[in-house]
Backbone atoms as SQL, in Angstrom:
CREATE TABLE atoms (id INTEGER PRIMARY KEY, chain TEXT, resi INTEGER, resn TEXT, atom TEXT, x REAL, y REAL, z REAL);
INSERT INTO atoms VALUES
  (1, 'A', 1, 'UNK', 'N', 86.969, 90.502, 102.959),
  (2, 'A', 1, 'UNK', 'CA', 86.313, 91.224, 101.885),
  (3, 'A', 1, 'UNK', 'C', 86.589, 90.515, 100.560),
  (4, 'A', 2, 'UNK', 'N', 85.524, 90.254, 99.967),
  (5, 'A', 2, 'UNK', 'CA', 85.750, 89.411, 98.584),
  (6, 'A', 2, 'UNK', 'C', 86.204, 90.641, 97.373),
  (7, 'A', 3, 'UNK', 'N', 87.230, 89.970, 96.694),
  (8, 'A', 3, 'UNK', 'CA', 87.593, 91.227, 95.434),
  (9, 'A', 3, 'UNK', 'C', 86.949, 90.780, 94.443),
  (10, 'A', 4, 'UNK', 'N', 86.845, 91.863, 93.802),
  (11, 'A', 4, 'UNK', 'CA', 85.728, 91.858, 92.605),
  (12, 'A', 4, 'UNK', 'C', 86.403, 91.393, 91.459),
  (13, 'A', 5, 'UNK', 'N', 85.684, 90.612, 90.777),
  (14, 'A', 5, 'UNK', 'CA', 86.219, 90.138, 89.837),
  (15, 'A', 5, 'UNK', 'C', 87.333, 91.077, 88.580),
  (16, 'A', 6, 'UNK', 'N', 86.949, 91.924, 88.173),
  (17, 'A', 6, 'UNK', 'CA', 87.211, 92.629, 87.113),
  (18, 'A', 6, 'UNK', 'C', 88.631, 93.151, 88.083),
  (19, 'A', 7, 'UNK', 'N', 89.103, 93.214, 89.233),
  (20, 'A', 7, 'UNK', 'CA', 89.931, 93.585, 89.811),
  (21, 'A', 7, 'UNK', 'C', 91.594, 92.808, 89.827),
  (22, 'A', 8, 'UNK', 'N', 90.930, 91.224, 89.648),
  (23, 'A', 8, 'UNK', 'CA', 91.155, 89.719, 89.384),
  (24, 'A', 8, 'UNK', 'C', 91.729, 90.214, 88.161),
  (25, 'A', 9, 'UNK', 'N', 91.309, 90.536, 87.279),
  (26, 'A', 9, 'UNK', 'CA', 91.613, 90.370, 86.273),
  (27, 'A', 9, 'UNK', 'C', 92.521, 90.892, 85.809),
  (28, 'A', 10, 'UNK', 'N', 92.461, 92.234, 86.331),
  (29, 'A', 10, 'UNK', 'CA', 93.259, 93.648, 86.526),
  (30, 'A', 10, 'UNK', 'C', 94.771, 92.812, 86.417),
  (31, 'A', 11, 'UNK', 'N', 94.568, 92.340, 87.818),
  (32, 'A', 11, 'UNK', 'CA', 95.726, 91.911, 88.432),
  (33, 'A', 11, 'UNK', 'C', 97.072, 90.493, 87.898),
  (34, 'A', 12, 'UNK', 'N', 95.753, 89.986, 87.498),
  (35, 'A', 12, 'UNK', 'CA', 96.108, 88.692, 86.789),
  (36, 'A', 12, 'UNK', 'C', 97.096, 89.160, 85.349),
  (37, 'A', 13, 'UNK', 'N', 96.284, 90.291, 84.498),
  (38, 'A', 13, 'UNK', 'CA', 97.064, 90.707, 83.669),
  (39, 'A', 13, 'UNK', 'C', 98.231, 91.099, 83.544),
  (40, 'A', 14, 'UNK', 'N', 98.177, 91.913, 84.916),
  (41, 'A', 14, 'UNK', 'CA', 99.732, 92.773, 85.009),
  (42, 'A', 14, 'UNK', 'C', 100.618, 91.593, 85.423),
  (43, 'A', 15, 'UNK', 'N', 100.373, 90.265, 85.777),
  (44, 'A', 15, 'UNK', 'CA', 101.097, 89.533, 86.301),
  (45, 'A', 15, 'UNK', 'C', 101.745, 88.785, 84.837),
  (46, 'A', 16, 'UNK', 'N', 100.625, 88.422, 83.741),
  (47, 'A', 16, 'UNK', 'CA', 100.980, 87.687, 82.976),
  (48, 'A', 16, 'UNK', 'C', 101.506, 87.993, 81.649),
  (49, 'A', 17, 'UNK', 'N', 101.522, 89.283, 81.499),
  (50, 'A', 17, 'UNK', 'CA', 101.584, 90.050, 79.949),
  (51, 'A', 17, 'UNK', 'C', 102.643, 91.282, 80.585),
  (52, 'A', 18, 'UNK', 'N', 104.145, 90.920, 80.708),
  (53, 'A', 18, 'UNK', 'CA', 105.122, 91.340, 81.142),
  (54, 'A', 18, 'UNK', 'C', 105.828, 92.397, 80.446),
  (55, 'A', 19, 'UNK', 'N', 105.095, 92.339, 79.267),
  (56, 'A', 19, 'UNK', 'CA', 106.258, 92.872, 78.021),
  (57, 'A', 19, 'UNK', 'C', 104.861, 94.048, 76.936),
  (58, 'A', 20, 'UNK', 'N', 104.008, 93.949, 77.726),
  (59, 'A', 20, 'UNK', 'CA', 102.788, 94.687, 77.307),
  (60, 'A', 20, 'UNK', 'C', 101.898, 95.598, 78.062),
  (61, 'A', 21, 'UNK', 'N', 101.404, 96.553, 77.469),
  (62, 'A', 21, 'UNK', 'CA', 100.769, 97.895, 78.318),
  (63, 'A', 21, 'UNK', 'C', 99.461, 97.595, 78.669),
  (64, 'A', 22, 'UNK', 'N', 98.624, 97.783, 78.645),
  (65, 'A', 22, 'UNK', 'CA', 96.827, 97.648, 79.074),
  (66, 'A', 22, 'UNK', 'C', 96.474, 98.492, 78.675),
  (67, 'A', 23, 'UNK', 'N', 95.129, 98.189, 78.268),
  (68, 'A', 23, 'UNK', 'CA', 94.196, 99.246, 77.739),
  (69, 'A', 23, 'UNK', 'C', 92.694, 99.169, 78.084),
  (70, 'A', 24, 'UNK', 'N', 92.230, 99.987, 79.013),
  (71, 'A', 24, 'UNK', 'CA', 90.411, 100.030, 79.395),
  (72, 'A', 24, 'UNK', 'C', 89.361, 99.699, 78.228),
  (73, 'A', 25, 'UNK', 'N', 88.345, 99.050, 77.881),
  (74, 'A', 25, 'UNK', 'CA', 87.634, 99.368, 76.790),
  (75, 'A', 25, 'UNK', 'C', 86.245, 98.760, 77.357),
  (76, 'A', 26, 'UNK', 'N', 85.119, 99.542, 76.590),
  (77, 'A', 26, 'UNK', 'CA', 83.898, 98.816, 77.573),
  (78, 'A', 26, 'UNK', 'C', 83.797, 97.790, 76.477),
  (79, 'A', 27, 'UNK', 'N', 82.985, 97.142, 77.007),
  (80, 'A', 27, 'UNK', 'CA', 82.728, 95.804, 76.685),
  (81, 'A', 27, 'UNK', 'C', 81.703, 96.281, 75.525),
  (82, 'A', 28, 'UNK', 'N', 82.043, 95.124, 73.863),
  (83, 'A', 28, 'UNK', 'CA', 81.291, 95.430, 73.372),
  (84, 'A', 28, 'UNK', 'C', 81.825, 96.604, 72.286),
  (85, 'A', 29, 'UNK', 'N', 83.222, 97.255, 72.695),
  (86, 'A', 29, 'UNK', 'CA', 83.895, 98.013, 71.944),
  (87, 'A', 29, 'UNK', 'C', 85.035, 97.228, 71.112),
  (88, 'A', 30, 'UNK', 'N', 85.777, 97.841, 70.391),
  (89, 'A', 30, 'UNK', 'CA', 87.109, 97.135, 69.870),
  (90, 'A', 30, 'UNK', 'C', 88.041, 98.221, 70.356),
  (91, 'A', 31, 'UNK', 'N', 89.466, 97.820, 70.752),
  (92, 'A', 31, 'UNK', 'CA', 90.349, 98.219, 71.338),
  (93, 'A', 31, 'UNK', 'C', 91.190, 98.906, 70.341),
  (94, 'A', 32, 'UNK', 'N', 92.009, 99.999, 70.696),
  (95, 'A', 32, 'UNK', 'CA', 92.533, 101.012, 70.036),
  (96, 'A', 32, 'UNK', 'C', 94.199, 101.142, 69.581),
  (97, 'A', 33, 'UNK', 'N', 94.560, 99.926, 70.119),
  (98, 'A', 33, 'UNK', 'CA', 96.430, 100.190, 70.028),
  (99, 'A', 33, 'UNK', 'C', 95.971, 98.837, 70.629),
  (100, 'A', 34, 'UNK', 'N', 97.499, 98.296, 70.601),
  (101, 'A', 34, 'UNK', 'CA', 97.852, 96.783, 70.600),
  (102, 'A', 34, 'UNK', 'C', 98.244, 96.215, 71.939),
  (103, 'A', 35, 'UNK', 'N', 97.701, 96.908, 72.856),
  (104, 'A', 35, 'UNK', 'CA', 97.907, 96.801, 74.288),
  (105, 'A', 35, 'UNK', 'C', 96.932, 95.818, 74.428),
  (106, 'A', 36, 'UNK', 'N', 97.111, 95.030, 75.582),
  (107, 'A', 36, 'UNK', 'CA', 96.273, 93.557, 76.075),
  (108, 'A', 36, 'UNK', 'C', 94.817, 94.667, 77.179),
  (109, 'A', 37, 'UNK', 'N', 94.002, 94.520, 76.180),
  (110, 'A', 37, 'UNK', 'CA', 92.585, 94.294, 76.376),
  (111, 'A', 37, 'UNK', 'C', 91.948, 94.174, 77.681),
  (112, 'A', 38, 'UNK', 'N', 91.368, 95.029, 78.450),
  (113, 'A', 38, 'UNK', 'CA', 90.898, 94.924, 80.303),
  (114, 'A', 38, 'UNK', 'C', 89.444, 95.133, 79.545),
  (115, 'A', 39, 'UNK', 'N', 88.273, 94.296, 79.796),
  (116, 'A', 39, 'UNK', 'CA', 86.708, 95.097, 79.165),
  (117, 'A', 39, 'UNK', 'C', 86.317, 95.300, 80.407),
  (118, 'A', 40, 'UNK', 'N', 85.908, 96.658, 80.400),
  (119, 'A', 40, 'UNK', 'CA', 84.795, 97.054, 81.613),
  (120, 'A', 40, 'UNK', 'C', 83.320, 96.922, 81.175),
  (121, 'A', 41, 'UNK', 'N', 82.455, 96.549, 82.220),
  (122, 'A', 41, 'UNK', 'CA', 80.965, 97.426, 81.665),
  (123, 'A', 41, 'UNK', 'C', 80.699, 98.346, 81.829),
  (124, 'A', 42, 'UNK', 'N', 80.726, 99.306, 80.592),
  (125, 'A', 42, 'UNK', 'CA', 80.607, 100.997, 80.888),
  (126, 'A', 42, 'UNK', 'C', 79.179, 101.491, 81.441),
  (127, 'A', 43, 'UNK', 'N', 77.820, 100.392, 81.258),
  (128, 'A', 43, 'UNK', 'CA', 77.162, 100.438, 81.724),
  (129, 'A', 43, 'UNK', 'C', 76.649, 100.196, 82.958),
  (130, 'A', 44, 'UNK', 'N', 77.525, 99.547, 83.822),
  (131, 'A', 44, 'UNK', 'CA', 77.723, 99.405, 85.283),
  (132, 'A', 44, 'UNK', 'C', 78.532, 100.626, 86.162),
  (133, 'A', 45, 'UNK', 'N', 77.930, 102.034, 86.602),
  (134, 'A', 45, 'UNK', 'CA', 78.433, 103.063, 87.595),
  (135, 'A', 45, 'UNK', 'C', 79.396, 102.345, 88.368),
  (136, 'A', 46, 'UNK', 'N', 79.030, 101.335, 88.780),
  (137, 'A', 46, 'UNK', 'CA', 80.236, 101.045, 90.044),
  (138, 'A', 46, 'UNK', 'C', 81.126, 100.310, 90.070),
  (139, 'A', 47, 'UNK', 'N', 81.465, 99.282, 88.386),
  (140, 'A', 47, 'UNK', 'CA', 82.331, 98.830, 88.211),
  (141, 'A', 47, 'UNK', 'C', 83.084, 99.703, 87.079),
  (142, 'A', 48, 'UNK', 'N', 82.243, 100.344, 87.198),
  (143, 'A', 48, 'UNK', 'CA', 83.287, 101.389, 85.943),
  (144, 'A', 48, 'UNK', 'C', 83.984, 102.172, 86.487),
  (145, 'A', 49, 'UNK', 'N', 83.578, 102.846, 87.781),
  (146, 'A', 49, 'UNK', 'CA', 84.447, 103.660, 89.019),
  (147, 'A', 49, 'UNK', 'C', 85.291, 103.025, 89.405),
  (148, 'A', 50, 'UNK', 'N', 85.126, 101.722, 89.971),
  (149, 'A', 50, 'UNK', 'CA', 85.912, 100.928, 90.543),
  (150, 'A', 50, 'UNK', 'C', 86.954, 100.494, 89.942),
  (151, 'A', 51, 'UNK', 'N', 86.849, 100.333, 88.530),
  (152, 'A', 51, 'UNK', 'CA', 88.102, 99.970, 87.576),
  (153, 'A', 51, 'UNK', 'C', 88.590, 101.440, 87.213),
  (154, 'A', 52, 'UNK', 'N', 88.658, 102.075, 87.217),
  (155, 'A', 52, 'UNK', 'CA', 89.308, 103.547, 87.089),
  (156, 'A', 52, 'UNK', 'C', 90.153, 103.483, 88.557),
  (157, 'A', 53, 'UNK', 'N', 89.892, 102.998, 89.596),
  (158, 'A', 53, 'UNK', 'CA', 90.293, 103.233, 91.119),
  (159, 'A', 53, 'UNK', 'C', 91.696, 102.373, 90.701),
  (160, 'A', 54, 'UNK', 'N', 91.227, 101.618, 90.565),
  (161, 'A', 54, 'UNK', 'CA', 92.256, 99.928, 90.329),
  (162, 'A', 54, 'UNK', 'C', 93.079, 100.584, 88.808),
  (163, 'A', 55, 'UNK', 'N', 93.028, 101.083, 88.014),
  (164, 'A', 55, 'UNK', 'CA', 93.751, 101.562, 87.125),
  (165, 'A', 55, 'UNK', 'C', 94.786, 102.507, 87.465),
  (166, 'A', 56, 'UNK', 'N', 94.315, 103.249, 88.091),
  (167, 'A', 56, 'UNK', 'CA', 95.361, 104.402, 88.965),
  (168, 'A', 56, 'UNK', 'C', 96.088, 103.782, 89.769),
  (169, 'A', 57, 'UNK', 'N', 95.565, 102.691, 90.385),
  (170, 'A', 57, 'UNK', 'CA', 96.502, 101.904, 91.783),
  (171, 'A', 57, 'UNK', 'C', 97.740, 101.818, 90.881),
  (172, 'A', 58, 'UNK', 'N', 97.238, 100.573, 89.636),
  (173, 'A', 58, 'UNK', 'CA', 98.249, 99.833, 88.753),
  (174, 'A', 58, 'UNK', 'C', 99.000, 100.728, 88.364),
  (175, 'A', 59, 'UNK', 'N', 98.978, 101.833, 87.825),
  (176, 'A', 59, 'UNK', 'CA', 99.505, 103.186, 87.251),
  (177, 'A', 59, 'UNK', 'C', 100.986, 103.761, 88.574),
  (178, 'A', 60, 'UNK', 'N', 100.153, 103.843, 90.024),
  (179, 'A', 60, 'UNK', 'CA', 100.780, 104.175, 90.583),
  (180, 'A', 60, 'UNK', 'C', 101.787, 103.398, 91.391),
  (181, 'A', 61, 'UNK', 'N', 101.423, 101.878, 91.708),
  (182, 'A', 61, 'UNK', 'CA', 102.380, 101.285, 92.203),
  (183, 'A', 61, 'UNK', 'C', 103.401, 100.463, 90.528),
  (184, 'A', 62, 'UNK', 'N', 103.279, 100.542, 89.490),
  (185, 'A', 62, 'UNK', 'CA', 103.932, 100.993, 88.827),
  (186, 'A', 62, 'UNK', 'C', 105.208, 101.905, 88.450),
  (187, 'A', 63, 'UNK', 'N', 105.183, 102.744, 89.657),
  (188, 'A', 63, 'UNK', 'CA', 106.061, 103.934, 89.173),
  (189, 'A', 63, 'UNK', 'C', 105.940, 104.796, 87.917),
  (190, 'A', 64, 'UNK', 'N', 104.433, 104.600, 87.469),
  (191, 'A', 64, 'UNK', 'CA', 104.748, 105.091, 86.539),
  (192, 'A', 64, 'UNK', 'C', 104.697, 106.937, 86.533),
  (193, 'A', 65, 'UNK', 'N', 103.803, 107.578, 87.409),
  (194, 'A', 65, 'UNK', 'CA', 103.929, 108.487, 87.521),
  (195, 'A', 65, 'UNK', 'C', 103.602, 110.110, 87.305),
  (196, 'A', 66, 'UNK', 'N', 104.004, 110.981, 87.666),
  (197, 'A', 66, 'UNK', 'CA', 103.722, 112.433, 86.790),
  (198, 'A', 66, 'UNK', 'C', 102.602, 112.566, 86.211),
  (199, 'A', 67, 'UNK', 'N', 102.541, 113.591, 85.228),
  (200, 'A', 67, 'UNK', 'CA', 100.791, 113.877, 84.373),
  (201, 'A', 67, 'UNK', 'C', 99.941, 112.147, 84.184),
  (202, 'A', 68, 'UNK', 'N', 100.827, 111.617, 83.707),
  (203, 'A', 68, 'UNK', 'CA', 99.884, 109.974, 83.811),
  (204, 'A', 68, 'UNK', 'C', 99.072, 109.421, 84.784),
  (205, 'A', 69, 'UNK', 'N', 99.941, 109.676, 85.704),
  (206, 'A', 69, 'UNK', 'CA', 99.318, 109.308, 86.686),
  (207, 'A', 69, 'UNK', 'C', 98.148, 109.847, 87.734),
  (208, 'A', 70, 'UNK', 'N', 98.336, 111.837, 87.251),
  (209, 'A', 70, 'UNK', 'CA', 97.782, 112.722, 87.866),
  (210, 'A', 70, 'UNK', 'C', 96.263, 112.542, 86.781),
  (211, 'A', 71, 'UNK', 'N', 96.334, 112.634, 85.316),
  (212, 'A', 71, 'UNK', 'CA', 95.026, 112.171, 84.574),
  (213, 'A', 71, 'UNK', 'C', 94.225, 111.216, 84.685),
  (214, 'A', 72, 'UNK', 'N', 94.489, 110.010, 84.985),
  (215, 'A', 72, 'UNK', 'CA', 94.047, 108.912, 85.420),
  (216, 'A', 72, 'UNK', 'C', 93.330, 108.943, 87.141),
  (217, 'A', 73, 'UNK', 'N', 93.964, 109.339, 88.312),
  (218, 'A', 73, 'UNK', 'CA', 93.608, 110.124, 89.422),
  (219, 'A', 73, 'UNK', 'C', 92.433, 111.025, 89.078),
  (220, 'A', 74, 'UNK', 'N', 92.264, 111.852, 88.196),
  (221, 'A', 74, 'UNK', 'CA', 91.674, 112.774, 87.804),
  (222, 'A', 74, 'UNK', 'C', 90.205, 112.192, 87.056),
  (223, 'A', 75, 'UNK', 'N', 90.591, 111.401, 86.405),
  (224, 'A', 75, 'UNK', 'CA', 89.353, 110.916, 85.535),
  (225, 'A', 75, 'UNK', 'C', 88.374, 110.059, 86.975),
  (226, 'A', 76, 'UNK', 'N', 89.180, 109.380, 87.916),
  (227, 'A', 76, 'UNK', 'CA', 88.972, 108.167, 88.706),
  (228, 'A', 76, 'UNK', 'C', 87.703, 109.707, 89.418),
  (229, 'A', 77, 'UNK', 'N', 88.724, 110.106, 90.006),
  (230, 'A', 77, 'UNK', 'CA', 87.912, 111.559, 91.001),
  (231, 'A', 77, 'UNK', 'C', 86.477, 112.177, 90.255),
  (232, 'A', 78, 'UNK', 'N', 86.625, 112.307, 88.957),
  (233, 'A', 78, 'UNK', 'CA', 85.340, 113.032, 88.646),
  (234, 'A', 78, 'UNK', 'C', 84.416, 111.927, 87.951),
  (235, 'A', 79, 'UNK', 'N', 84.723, 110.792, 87.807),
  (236, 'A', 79, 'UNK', 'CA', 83.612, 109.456, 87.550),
  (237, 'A', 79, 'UNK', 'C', 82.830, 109.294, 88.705),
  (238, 'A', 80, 'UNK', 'N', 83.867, 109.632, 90.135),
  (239, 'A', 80, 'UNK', 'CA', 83.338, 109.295, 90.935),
  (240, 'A', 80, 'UNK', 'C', 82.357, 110.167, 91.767),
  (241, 'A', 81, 'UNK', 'N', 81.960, 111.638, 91.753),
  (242, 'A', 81, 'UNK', 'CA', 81.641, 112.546, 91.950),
  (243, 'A', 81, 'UNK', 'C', 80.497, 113.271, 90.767),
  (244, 'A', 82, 'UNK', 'N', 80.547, 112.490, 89.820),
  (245, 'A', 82, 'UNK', 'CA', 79.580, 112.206, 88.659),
  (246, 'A', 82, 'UNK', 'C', 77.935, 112.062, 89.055),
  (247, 'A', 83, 'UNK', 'N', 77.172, 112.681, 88.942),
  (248, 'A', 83, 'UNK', 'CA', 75.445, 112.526, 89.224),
  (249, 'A', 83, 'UNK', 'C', 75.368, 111.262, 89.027),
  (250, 'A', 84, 'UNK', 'N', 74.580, 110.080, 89.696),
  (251, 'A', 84, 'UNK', 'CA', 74.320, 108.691, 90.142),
  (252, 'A', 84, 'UNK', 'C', 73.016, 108.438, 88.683),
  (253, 'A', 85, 'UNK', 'N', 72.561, 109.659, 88.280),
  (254, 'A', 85, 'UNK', 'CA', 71.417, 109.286, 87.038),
  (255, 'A', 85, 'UNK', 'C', 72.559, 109.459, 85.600),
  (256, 'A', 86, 'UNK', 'N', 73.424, 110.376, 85.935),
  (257, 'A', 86, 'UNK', 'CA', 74.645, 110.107, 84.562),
  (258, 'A', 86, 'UNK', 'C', 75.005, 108.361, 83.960),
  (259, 'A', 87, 'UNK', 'N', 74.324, 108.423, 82.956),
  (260, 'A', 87, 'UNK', 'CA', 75.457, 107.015, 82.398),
  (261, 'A', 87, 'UNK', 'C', 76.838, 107.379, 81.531),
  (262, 'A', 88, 'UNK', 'N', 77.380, 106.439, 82.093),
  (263, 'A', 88, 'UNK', 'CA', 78.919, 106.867, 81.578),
  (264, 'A', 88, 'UNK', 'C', 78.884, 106.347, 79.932),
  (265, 'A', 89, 'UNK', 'N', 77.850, 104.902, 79.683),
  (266, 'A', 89, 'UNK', 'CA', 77.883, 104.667, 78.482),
  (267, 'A', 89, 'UNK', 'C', 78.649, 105.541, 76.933),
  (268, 'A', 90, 'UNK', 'N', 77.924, 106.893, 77.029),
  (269, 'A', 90, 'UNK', 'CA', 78.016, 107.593, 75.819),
  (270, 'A', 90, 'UNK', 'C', 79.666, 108.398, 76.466),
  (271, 'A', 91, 'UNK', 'N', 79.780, 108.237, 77.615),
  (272, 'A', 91, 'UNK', 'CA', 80.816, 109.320, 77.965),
  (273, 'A', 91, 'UNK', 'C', 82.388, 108.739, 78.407),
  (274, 'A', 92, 'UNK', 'N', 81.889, 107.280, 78.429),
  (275, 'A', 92, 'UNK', 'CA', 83.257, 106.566, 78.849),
  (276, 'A', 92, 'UNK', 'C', 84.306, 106.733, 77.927),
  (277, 'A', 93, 'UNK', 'N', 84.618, 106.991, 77.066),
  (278, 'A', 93, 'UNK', 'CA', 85.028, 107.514, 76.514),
  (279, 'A', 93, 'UNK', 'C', 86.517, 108.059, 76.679),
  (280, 'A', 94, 'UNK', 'N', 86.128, 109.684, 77.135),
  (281, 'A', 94, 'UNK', 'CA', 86.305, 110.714, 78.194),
  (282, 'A', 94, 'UNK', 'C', 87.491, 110.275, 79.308),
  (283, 'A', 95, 'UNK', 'N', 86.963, 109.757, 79.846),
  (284, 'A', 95, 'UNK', 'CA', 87.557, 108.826, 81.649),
  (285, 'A', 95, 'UNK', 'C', 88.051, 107.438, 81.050),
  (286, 'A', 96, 'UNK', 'N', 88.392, 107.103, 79.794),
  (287, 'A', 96, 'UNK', 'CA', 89.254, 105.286, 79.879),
  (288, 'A', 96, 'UNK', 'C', 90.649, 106.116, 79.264),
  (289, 'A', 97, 'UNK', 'N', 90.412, 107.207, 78.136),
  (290, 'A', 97, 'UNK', 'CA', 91.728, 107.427, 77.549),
  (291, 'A', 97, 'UNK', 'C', 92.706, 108.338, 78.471),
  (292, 'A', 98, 'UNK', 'N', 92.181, 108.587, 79.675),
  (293, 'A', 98, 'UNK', 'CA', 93.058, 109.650, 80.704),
  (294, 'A', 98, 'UNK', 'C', 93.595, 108.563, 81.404),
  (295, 'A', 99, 'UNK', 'N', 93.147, 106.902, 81.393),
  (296, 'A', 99, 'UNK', 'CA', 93.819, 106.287, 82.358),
  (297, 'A', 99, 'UNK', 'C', 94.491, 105.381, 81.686),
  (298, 'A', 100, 'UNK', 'N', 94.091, 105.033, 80.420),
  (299, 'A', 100, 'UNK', 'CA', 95.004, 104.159, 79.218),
  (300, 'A', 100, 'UNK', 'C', 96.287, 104.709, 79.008),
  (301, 'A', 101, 'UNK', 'N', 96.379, 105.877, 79.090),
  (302, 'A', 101, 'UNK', 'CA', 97.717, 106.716, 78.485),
  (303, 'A', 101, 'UNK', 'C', 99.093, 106.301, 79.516),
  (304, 'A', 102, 'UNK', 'N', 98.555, 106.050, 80.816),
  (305, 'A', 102, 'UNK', 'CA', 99.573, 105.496, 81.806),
  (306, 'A', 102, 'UNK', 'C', 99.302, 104.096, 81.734),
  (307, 'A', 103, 'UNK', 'N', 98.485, 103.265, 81.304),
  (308, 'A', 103, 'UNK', 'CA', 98.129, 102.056, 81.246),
  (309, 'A', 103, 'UNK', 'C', 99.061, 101.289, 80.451),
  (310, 'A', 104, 'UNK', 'N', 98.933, 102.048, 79.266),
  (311, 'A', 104, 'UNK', 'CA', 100.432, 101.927, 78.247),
  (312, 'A', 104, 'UNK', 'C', 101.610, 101.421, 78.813),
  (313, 'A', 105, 'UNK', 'N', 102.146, 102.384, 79.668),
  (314, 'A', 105, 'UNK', 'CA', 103.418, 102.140, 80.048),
  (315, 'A', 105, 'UNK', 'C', 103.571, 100.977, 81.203),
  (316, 'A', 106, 'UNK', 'N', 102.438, 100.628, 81.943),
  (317, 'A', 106, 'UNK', 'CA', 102.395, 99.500, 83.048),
  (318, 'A', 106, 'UNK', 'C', 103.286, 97.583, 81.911),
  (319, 'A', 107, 'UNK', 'N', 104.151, 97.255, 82.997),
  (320, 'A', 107, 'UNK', 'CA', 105.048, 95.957, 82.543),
  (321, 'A', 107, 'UNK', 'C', 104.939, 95.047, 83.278);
């Protein structure tokens, strides 16, 4: 199974920025706190789900844990269960800061 790029990236980050948190942002936005930068396309349903999936992973094999980890789970679950004509565009929003907040703490 080939991994998706933006997953790559995911991964690559947490490997290389040791001493820094992550932060979701769609592409096309400016980032909110001084955490190293992941861009999604908020206009892509299934890479925007898919990086919410992969955010929670990072979150959870992390240790990081508790409400962080349960919001982020939470945002991942109802992006994904979301009407297929919904664009997340105006709403991403919503679903990046429930998974940034544990994103923060990822080393």
């Amino acid at each position: 199974m080939k991994t998706p790029t933006y997953l790559m990236l995911l991964l690559l980050l947490i490997a290389t920025n040791a001493n820094a948190g992550m932060e979701l942002v769609c592409k096309g936005r400016q980032p909110t706190s001084n955490n190293k930068p992941v861009y999604v396309n908020c206009g892509d349903r299934k890479e925007f789900v898919d990086t919410l999936g992969s955010a929670w992973r990072t979150i959870r094999q992390n240790s990081i844990g508790g409400s962080m980890e349960d919001m982020c789970w939470k945002a991942y679950q109802q992006a994904k269960d979301m009407h297929p004509s919904i664009s997340f565009d105006n709403i991403s929003d919503s679903f990046l800061v429930r998974c940034n907040m544990g994103l923060a703490y990822v080393k």
